[in-house]
VEXMAR-921491 format. One record per residue (C-alpha): residue number from 1; y, z, x. Coordinates in steps of 0.1 Angstrom, whole numbers, plus 5000, padded with zeros to 4 digits. Last residue first. Layout:
{k:NUM; north:Y; up:Z; east:X}
...
//
This chain:
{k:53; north:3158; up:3078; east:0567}
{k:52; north:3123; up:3081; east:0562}
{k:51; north:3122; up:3081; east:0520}
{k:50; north:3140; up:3048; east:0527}
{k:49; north:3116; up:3029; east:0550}
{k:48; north:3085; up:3043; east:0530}
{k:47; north:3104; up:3023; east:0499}
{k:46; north:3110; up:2988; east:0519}
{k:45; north:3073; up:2993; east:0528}
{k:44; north:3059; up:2997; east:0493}
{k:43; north:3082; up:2966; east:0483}
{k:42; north:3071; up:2944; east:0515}
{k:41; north:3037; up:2954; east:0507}
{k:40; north:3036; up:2943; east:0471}
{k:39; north:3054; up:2913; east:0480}
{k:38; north:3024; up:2902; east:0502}
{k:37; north:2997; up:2912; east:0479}
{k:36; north:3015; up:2891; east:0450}
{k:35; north:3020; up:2862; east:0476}
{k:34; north:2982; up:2867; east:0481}
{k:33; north:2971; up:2868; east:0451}
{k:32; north:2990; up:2840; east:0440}
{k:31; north:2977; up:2815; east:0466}
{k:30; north:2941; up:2830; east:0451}
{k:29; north:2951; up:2818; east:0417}
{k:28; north:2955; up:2782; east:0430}
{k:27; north:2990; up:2767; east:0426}
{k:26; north:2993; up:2741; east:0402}
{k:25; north:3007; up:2705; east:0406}
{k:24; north:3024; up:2688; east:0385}
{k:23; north:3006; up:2656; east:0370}
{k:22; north:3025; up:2616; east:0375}
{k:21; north:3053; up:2604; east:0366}
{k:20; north:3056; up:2608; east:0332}
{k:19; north:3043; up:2574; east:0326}
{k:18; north:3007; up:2588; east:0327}
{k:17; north:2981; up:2562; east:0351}
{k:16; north:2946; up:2568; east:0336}
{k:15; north:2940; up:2598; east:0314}
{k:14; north:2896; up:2594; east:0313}
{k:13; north:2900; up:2622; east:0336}
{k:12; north:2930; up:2636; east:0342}
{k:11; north:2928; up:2658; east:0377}
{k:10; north:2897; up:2644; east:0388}
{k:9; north:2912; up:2609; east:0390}
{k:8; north:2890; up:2586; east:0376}
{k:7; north:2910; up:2569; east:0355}
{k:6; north:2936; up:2561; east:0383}
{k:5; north:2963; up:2577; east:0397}
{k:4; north:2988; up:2558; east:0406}
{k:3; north:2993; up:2538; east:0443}
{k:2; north:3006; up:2554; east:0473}
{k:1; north:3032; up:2541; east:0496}
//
């Protein structure tokens, strides 16, 4: 079991323990980039699939 945050979380500093359950979590913007990246090149391939047939 894990105990709340405390105050010096890096998150929430100077916060303490929130009685919302705690902070949601954010993806970093280079997780993003990649998923964009990744999608992109499905889509461009999906398209380059279609023109061949």
């Amino acid at each position: 079991m894990t105990s709340p945050p405390s105050s010096d979380h890096p998150a929430r500093p100077g916060k303490g323990s929130s009685s919302s359950g705690g902070a949601t979590q954010v993806p970093e913007p280079g997780i993003l980039g990649l998923m964009g990246l990744g999608l992109a090149g499905l889509a461009f391939a999906s398209t380059r699939r279609r023109r061949r047939s």
